[in-house]
C-alpha positions as CSV (number, residue, x, y, z in Angstrom):
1,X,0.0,0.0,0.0
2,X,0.9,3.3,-0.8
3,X,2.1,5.8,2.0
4,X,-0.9,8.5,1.7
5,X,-1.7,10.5,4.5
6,X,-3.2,14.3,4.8
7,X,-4.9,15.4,1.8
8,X,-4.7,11.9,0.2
9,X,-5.8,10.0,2.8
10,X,-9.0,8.0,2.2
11,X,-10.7,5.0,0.6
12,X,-13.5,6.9,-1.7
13,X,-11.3,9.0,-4.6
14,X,-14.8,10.8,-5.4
15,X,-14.8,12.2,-1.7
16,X,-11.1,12.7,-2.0
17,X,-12.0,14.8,-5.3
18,X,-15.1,16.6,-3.7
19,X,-13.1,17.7,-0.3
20,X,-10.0,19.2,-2.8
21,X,-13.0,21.0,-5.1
22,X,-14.5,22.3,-1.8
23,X,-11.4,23.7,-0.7
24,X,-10.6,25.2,-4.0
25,X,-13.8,27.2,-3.7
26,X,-12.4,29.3,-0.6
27,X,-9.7,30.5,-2.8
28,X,-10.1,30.2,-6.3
29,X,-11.4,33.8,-7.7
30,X,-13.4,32.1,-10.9
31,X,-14.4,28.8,-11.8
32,X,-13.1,26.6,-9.1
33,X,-15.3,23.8,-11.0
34,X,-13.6,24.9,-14.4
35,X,-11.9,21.5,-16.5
36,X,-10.2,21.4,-19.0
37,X,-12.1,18.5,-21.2
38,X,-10.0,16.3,-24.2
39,X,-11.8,14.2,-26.5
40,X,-10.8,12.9,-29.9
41,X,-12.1,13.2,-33.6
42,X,-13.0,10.3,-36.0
43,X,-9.6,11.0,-37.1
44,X,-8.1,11.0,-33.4
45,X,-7.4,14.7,-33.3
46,X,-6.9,15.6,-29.8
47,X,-9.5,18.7,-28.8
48,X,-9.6,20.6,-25.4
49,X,-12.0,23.2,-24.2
50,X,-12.9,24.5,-20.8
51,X,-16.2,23.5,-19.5
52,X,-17.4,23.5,-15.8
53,X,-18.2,20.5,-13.9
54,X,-21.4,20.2,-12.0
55,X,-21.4,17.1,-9.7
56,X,-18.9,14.6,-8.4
57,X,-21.2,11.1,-7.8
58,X,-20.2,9.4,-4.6
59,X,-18.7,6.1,-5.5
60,X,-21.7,4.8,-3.8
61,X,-23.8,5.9,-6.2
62,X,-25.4,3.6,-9.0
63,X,-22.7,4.8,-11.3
64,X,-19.6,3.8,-8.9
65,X,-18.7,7.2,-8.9
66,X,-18.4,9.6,-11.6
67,X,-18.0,13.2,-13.1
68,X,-20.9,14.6,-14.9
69,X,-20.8,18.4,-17.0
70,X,-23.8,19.5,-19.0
71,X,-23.5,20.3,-23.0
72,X,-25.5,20.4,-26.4
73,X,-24.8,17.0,-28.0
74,X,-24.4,18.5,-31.0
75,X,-21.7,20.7,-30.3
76,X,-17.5,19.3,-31.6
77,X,-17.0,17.9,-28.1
78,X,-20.9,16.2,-27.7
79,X,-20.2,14.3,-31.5
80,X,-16.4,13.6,-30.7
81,X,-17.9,11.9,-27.1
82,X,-20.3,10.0,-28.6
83,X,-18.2,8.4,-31.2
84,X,-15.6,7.5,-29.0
85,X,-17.2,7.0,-25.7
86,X,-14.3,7.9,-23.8
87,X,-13.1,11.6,-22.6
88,X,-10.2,12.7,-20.2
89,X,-10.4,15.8,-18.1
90,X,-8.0,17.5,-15.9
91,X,-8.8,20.2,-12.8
92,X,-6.2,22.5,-12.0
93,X,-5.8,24.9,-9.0
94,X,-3.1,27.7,-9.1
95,X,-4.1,28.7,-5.5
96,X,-3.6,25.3,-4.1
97,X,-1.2,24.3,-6.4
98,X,-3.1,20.8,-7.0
99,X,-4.3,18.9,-10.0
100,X,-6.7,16.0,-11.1
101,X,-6.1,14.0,-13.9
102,X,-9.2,11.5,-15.0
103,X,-9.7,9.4,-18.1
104,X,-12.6,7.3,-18.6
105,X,-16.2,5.4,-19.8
106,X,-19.0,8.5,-21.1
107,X,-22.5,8.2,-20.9
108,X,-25.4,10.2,-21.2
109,X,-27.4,11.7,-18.7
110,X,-30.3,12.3,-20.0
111,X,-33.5,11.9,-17.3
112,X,-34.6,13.8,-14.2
113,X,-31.1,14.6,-13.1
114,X,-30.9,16.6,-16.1
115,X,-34.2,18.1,-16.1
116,X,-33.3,19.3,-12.5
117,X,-29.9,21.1,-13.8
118,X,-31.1,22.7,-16.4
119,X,-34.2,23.9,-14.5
120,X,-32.0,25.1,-11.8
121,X,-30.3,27.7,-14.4
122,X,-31.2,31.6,-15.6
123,X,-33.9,32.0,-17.7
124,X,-31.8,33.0,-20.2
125,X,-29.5,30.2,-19.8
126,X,-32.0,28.1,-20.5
127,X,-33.2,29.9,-23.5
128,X,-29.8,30.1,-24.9
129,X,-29.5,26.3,-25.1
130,X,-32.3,26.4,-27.2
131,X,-30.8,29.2,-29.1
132,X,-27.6,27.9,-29.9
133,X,-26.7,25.7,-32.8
134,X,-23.4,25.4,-30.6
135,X,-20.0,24.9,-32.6
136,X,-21.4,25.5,-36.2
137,X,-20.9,28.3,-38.6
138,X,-22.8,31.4,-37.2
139,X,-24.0,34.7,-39.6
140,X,-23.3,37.0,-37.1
141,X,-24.3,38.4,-33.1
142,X,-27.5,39.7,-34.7
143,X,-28.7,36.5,-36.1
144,X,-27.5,34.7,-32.7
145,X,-29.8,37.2,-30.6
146,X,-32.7,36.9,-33.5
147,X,-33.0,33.3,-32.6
148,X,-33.0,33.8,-28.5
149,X,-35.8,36.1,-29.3
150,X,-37.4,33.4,-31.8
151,X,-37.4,30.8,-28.8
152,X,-38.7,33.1,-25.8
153,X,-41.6,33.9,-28.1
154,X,-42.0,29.8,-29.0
155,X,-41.1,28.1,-25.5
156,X,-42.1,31.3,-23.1
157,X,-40.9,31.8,-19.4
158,X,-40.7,28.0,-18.5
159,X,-38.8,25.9,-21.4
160,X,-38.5,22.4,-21.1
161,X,-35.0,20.9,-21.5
162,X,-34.0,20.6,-25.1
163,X,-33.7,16.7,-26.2
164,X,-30.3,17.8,-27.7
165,X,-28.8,19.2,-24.0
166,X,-27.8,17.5,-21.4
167,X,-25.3,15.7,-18.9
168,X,-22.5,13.7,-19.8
169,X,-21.1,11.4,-17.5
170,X,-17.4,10.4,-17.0
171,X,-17.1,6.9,-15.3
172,X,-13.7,7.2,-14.8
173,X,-10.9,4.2,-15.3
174,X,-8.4,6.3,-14.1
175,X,-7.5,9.2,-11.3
176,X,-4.5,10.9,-10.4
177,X,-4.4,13.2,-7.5
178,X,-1.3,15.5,-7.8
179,X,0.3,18.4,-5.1
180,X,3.1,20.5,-5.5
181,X,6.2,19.5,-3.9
182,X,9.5,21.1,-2.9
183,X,12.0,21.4,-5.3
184,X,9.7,20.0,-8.3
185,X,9.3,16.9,-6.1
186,X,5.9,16.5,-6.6
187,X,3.1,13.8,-4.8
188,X,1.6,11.9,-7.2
189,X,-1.0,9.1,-6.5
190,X,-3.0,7.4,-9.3
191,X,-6.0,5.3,-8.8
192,X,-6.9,2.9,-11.3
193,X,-9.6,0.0,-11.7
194,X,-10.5,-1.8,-15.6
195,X,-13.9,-1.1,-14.9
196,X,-16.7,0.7,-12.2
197,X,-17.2,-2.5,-10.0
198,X,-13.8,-3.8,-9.5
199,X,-11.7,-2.7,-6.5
200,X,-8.8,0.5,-6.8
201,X,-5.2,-0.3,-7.5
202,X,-3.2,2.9,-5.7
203,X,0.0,3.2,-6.2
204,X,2.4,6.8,-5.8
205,X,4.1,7.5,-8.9
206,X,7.0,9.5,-9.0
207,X,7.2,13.0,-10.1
């Protein structure tokens, strides 16, 4: 077994991973929840984007623990998920000086967890979705505000989650928890399992 202690300590990775996020909030002036996403094209082109992550399942939970962000399925990163199934992510904190590193399964989220989400945004958040034809070829503002005024007159003050947004889960395969060291020597401990109901290999990797 791997010597972790302090802020590594513990059995549940998704815990570990929710106590770090909770910590960044404190001190982190935008975004705390802000990851940078990879996926791949057909042609296994390597794209990343920022997007901001919204819940951290417990690995309790019927998924086994998993990291779920919200998107039009239509947009590059939506198509390039879908065809591959797979999507990496990491989470980076300059005020701690901390990093996590996942790769892993995706699936959608599609059902009353979603509904709830996107109910729980602005109005205009909500009527943007609808709006946007997100990563294709756009006329210009003008046409982009035409359409948010199209859809407030169609759906009105209450929209219903468009069937083309929603969550995307992460079920990851792989974690790595990394802090800053001294002198570049860095703490590195990856978690890693070949699928959501086996058991954790830990091991600390060196910098």
């Amino acid at each position: 077994m791997s010597d972790r202690s302090g802020i590594f300590a513990g059995e549940d990775p998704f815990a570990i991973a929710q106590a770090w996020l909770s910590e960044a909030e404190k001190s982190e002036i935008n975004d705390p929840n802000a990851i940078a996403l990879a996926s791949v094209d057909a042609d296994g082109l390597p794209n990343v984007r920022m997007v901001l992550l919204k819940e951290i399942e417990a690995q309790s939970a019927p998924s086994g623990g998993a990291f779920v962000f919200y998107t039009n399925y239509g947009s590059a990163k939506g198509v390039e998920i879908e065809q591959a199934g797979k999507a990496a992510f990491v989470m980076h904190w300059k005020s701690l000086r901390r990093q996590i590193r996942v790769r892993g399964l995706t699936s959608r989220e599609e059902g009353p967890q979603a509904d709830a989400y996107y109910a729980s945004r602005s109005l205009k958040s909500r009527l943007g979705a609808w709006a946007s034809d997100q990563s294709q070829p756009l006329a210009s503002r003008t046409a982009l505000m035409a359409e948010v005024a199209k859809v407030t007159a169609t759906h009105g003050p209450n929209p219903k989650r468009p069937p083309f947004w929603g969550g995307i889960r992460i079920t990851p395969l792989e974690i790595e928890f990394w802090a800053d060291g001294a002198f570049r020597l860095h703490d590195r401990f990856r978690w890693r399992r070949p699928d959501s109901n086996s058991a954790w290999e830990i091991l600390r990797l060196n910098p």
